[in-house]
N, C-alpha and C positions, 0 to 999 in steps of 0.2 A: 499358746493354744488359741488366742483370741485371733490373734495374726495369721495362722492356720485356717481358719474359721472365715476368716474375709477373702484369705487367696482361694479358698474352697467355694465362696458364693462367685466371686469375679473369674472361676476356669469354670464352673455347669454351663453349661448352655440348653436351651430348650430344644428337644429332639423336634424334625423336620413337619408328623403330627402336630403337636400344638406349636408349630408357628401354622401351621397355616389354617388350624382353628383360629388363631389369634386375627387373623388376615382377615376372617368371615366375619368375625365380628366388628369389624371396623367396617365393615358395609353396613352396619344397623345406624340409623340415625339417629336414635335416643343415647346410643351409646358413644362416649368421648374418652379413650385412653388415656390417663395420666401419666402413669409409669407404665412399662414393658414387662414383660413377664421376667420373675428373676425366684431362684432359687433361695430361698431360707433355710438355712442349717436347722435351726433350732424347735423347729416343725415338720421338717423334712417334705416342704410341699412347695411349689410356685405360684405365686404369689403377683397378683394381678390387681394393679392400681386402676379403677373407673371414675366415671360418674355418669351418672344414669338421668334421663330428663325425658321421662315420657311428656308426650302430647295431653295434658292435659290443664286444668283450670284449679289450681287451689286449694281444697277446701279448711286447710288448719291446720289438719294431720300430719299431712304427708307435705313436705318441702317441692319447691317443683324440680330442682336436682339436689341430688344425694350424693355425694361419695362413697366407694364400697372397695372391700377387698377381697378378690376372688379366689381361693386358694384350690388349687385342682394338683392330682395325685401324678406322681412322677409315671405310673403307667394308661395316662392317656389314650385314647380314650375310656380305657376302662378305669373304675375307681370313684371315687367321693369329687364333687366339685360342690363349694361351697362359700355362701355369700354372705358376706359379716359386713356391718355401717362399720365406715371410719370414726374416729373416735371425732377429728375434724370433719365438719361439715356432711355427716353421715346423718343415718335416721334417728330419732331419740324416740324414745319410747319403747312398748312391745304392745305388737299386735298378733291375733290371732294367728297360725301358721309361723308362730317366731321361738327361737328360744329365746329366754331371758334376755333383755338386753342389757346388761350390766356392764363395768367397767373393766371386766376384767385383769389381766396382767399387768403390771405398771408399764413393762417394757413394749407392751404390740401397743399398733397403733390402731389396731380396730379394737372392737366393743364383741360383746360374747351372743348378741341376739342373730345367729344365723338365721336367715330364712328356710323354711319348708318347703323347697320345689318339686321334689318329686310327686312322683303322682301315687295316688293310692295303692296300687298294686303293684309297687316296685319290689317288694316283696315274693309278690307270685310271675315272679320276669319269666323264669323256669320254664310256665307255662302258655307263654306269649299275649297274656293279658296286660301289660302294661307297654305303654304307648311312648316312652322315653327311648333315641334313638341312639345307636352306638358309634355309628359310621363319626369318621375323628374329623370330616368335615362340618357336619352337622349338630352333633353333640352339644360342645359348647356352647353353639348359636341359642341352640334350645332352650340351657339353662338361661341364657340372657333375656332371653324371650319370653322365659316365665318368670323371672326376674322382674322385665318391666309389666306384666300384666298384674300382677303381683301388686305392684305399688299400686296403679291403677286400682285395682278392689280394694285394697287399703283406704285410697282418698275417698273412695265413694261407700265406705263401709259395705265393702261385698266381699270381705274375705269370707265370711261364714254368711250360710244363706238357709231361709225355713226349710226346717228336714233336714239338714245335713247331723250326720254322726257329730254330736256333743263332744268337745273333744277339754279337756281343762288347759289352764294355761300353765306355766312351766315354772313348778316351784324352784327349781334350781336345789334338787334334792340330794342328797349323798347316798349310798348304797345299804346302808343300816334299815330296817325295812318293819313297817308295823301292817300284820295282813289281818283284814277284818274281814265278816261277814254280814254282807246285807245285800237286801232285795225291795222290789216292789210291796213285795207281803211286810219281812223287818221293816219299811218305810211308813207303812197306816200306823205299826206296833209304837213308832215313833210321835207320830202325829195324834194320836190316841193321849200319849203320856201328857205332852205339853210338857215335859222339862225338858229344860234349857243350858243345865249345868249342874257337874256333878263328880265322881268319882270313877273309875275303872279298874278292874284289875287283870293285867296282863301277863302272861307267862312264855319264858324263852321257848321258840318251838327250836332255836337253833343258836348257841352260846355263841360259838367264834366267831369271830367280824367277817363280814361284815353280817350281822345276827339279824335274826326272825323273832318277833314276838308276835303275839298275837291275843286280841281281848277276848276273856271268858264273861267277861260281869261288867255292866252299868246298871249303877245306882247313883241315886241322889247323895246329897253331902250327908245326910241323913241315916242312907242305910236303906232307903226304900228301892229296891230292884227292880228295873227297868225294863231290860233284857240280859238274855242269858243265852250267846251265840251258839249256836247245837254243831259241836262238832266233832266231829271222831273219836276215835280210840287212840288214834296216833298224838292228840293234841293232851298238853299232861294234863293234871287237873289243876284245882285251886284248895283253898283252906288252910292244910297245913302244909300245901308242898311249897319249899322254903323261896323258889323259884317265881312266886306268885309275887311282885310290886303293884305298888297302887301308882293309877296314873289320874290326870284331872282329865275335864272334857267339857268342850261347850259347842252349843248347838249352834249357828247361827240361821238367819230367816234367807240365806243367798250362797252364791260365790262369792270368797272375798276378791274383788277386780278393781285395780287402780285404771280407767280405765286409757288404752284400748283396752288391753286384753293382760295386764300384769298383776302376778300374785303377788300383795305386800311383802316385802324383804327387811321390814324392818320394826320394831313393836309400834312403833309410831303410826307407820301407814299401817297395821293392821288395827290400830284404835282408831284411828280418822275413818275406816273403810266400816266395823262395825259400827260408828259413830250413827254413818248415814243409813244404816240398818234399823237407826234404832234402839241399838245396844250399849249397853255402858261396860264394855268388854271387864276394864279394870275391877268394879264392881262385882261382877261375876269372876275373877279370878282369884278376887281377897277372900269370897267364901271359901276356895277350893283349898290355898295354898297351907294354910293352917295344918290341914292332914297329911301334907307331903315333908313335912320338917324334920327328916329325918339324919340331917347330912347327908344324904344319896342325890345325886340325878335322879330324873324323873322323865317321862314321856307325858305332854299337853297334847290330847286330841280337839281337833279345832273342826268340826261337823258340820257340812250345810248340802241342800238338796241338791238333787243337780235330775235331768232328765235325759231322756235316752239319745234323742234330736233336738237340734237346737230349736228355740224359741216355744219349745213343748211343754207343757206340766211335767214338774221334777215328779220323777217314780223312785228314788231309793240317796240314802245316805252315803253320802262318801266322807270320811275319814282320814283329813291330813296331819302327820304328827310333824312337832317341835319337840326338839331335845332340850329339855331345861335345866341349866346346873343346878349345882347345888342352891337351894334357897337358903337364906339368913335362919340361923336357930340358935340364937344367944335365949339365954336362958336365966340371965338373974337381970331384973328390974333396974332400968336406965331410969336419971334426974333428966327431968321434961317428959317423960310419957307416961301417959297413964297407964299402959301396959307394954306384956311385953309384946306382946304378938302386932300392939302398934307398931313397934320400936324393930321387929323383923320386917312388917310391911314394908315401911318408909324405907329399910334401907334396900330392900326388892324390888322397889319403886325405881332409885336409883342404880340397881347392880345389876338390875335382870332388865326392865320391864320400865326403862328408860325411854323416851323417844328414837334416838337415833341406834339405841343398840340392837343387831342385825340378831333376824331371827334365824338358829341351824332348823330349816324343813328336814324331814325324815323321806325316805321311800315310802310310799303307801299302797297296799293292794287289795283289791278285790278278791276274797279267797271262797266266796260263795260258788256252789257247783252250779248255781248257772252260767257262771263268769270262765270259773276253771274249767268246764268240759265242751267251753262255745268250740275249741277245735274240733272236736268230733265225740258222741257222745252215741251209749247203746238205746233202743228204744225207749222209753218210758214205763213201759208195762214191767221190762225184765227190770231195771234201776230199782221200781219199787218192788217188788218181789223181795221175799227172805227165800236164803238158799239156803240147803242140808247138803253139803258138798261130800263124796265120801273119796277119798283118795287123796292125797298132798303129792304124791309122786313127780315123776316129769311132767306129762299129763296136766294132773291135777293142779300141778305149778303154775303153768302156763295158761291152761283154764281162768284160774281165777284171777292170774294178774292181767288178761286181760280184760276180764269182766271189771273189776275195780279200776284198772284204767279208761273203761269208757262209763266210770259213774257209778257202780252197780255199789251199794253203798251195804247191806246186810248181807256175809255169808259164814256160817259154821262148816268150819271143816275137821273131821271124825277121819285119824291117822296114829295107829301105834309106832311105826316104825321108826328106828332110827337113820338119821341122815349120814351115809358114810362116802371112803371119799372117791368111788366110782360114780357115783351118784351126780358127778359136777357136771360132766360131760353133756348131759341133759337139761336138769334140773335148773329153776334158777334161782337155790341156795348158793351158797361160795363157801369156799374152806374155813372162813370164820367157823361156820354152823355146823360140822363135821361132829358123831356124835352126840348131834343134841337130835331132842324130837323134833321130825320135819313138822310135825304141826304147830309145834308154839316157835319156830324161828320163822315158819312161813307165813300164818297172825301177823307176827311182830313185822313184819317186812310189809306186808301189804297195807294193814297200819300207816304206813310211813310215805305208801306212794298217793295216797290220798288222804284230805285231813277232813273228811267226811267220812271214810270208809272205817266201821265198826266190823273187825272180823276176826271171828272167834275160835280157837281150837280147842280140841276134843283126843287126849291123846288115849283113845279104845278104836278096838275093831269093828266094824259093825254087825251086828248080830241082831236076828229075831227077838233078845233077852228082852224084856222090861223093865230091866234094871240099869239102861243106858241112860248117860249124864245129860243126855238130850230126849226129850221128846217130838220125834221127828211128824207128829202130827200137827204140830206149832208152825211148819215151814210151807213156801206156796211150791217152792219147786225142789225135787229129791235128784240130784245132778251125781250120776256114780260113773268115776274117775280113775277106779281099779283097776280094770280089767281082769278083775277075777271073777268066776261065773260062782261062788260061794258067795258073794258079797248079793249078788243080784238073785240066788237063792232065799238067803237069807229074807233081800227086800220084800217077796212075793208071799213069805209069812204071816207080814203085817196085816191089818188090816185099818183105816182110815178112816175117820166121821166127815172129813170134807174132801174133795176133788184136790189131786194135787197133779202138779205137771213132773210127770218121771222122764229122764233123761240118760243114758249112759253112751257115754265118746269112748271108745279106744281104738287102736289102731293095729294094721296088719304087717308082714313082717318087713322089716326094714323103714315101715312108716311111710310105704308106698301106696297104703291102702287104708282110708278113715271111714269105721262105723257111726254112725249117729241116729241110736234109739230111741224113739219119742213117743208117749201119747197122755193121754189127760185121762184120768181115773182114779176110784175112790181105791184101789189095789195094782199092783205090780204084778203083770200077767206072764213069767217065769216061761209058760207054756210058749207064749208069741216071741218072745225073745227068742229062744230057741230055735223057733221053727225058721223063723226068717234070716237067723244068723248059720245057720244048719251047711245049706250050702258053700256059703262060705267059707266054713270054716275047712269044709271038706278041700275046699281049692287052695287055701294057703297050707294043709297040710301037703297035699300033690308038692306043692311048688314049693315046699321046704322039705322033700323026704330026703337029698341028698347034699343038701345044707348042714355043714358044719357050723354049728352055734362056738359062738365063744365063750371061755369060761373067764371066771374072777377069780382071784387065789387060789392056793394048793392044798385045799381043802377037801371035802367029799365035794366030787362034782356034780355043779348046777350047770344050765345055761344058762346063758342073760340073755336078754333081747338087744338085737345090736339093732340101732337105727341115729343115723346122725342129728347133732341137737338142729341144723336147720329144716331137715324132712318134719320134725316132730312137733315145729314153729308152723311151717307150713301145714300142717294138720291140723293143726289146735287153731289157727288162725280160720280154717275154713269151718270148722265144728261150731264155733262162734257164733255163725251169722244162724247155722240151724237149732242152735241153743234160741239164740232168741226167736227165731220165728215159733218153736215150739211152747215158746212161752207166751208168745203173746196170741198165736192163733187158736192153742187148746186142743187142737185136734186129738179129737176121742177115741181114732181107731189109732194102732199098734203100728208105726212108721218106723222102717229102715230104709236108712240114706246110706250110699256106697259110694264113696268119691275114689277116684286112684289118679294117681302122679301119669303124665300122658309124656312118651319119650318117644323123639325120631334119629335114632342112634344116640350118640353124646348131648344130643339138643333137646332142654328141656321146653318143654310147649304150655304146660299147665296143669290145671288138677281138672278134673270133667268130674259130673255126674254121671256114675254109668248105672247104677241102677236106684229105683223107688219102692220098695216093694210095701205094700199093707197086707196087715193079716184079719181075716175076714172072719177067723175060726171062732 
């Protein structure tokens, strides 16, 4: 196989593109080929010996040439191109814009801190904001070129500059993942407390590997509570659920940074690095570890500020976890110590928490809805609003999952029905939930897409009663889902001690036509719905009189509503944007919005407004 393996790197050859990438770059002056471009089996990439020697003076950091090994993708120009120090006469250290530099594999002969060259928005190439070029002449020069500028800020400390996005250095984490919450605001709640060290308890959000945990409670070793993370319905709880372990935690006064820019890898540099803080880390660890002797692992949270932009005042806590084995938990009284918990220290000392024994980093994330929703989030008025949602239907599905996907964090939703299995087509239950109530499998599901989102079901119909599980006079906004004209009957019964925002979406037939009902009042004006939907309704009956509906089973016949599940995405996704606007602007008279699906033959074009009507009555 070995022998295979060699005549397989001695017949590749580099396709006719990257030779003559390779050509361009031996016009750069800083740059000197070692070795020629050659095929690695065992990474599947080619493999480019340098050494790089920008123009410049010095200063400690940075060597004036380097060795590097450029490893770029068999499909040229397109693909990953990437720059690792050799292990000989390469860069040591890690600095900002690096990952880790560590030793990596026995067998390669580079080191594991690739450089950072892409540019910020290579991410959004898509949309031709990123300034990285493709052409297979060019490309590679590129990366070389940011390669040497690259060192260059390095020698002169200008990788990171005032303002730039705060970015951490690279624990060299595994995929096992501890997700916390905090903010600016949890940050004062921190700096208020003034402790420094303490206890945690964490619960699985997610058991199988690589797993989610997530902390509900810091307190002191004491017992004195700290904080107490505010999170969803989807997140389990604590006290007796069995799922709940205790973990340690220490605060520190910084980032831990060997410096340039490397997070300690090992107990030793992370005591030398709190050393210079200030900290007597082991100190603070001997309180903790007393309470964790339980023969179990454990997760050590290692805490310090950090800020939005570099060189700024830290605004909020971040949270790096270590995996801790098991600790020492002998139990009967050793000759020479005066205790026992001396006698598990020392050998902690030595087993865990030794100098040179490597620390395992954990994943760590930000799970705060400012963090989670930075991709796109609904406005702030609807977020904090409580809904009174009435319908779980298709609709109603999609409704709310999109509302809790852009934030919307309170909504009860009031649904008898059960979920069956025509239902799928639309809906976005799944055959798991067949049978059960749409309202407590559709809870549990939105539950789970956000770990902020508290969302409650109600399995009744809604009715004028006053003997409903909810009191819909507790809620800011009354959102009906139905599309039954009994339900919004019912609504206009009521009566209300404060202003509430009423709402009702549904859709015309085939789901080529979306109502969206609105106005701000202390009552549900049954009469204005009517009148403004009136027309309407007259015209989807014209334009379904000689429409065959389809039936479900061979039972007494119904019709169903036929409309396919991406028409009824595309409605609900538009119904959205005037959900919120009805929520946030209040408008006090009686608004019907009429959007319809816009067709030039087979060619779809969009959804228009085609009509606004208000009722004046």
């Amino acid at each position: 196989m070995e022998e295979t393996g060699l005549l397989n790197r001695q017949q590749k050859r580099p396709n006719l593109e990257l030779l003559t990438a390779r050509r361009m770059v031996e016009g750069l002056s800083e740059v000197e080929i070692l070795e020629d471009v050659k095929w690695d089996p065992l990474i599947k990439k080619w493999v480019l010996l340098c050494r790089l020697s920008p123009n410049f003076q010095s200063n400690g950091s940075v060597p004036l040439s380097t060795d590097w090994y450029v490893h770029i993708e068999d499909s040229y120009p397109w693909g990953m191109i990437r720059f690792y120090p050799a292990k000989t006469d390469g860069l040591k250290g890690t600095f900002p814009h690096q990952n880790y530099n560590g030793e990596g594999k026995k067998e390669a002969p580079w080191t594991t801190g690739n450089l950072c060259l892409d540019t910020s928005y290579s991410n959004l190439r898509h949309l031709g904001l990123d300034s990285e070029p493709f052409d297979l002449q060019e490309r590679l020069v590129w990366h070389f070129e940011r390669a040497i500028n690259w060192l260059m800020d390095a020698n002169e400390g200008n990788l990171v500059n005032p303002g730039d996005p705060f970015e951490l250095p690279d624990f060299n984490k595994g995929l096992n993942t501890i997700a916390f919450c905090e903010s600016p605001e949890t940050f004062l709640q921190w700096q208020d407390s003034k402790k420094t060290y303490g206890l945690a308890e964490l619960v699985f959000f997610k058991k199988e590997e690589p797993y989610v945990m997530v902390p509900t409670k810091f307190a002191t070793v004491t017992g004195e509570v700290i904080y107490n993370p505010a999170w969803g319905a989807g997140i389990p709880g604590t006290g007796s659920n069995s799922d709940s372990v205790l973990a340690g935690w220490v605060l520190l006064n910084d980032v831990p940074i060997i410096p340039p820019w490397q997070a300690p890898m090992t107990w030793g540099e992370l005591i030398a690095v709190c050393r210079e803080q200030g900290i007597a880390l082991l100190q603070w660890v001997s309180k903790i570890v007393p309470m964790l002797r339980d023969g179990k692992a454990h997760i050590f949270l290692v805490g310090f500020p950090i800020p939005e932009r570099a060189q700024e005042n830290p605004k909020q806590v971040y949270w790096q976890p270590i995996y801790l084995p098991k600790l020492s938990n002998v139990k009967n009284n050793l000759a020479g110590f005066r205790s026992i918990e001396k006698y598990n220290w020392y050998r902690d000392t030595k087993r865990i928490f030794a100098q040179k024994k490597p620390i395992n980093w954990l994943n760590a994330e930000n799970w705060h809805q400012h963090e989670l929703f930075n991709r796109g989030r609904i406005d702030e008025d609807t977020r904090k609003s409580s809904i009174l949602q009435l319908g779980a239907g298709a609709v109603g599905s999609m409704v709310a999952e999109l509302l809790v996907r852009g934030g919307q964090k309170e909504i009860t939703i009031m649904d008898h029905d059960l979920f069956q299995a025509g239902n799928i087509v639309r809906h976005t239950l799944t055959l798991k939930e067949i049978w059960k109530y749409k309202v407590d499998s559709l809870a549990e599901r939105l539950n789970q897409v956000s770990p902020h989102s508290k969302i409650n079901g109600i399995r009744e119909r809604f009715s004028s009663q006053t003997n409903l599980s909810v009191k819909p006079d507790d809620y800011d906004v009354i959102l009906d889902c139905t599309g039954e004209d009994e339900t919004l009957f019912y609504l206009a019964l009521l009566q209300f001690q404060e202003s509430k925002t009423f709402l009702s979406v549904s859709l015309g037939f085939g789901a080529k036509r979306l109502f969206v009902f609105y106005y701000n009042g202390k009552a549900f004006s049954h009469e204005a719905y009517m009148s403004l939907m009136r027309p309407w309704i007259e015209s989807e009956q014209k334009e379904t009189r000689e429409v065959e509906f389809p039936r479900e089973g061979l039972g007494c016949w119904h019709p169903i509503f036929p409309a396919r599940s991406d028409d009824v995405w595309l409605m609900v996704a538009t119904a959205i944007k005037s959900v919120e606007r009805a929520i946030t602007t209040k408008v006090n008279k009686p608004t019907l919005l009429v959007y319809e699906q816009q067709w030039e033959g087979d060619l779809f074009k969009g959804v228009t407004l085609v009509s606004q009507g208000v009722y004046d009555g």
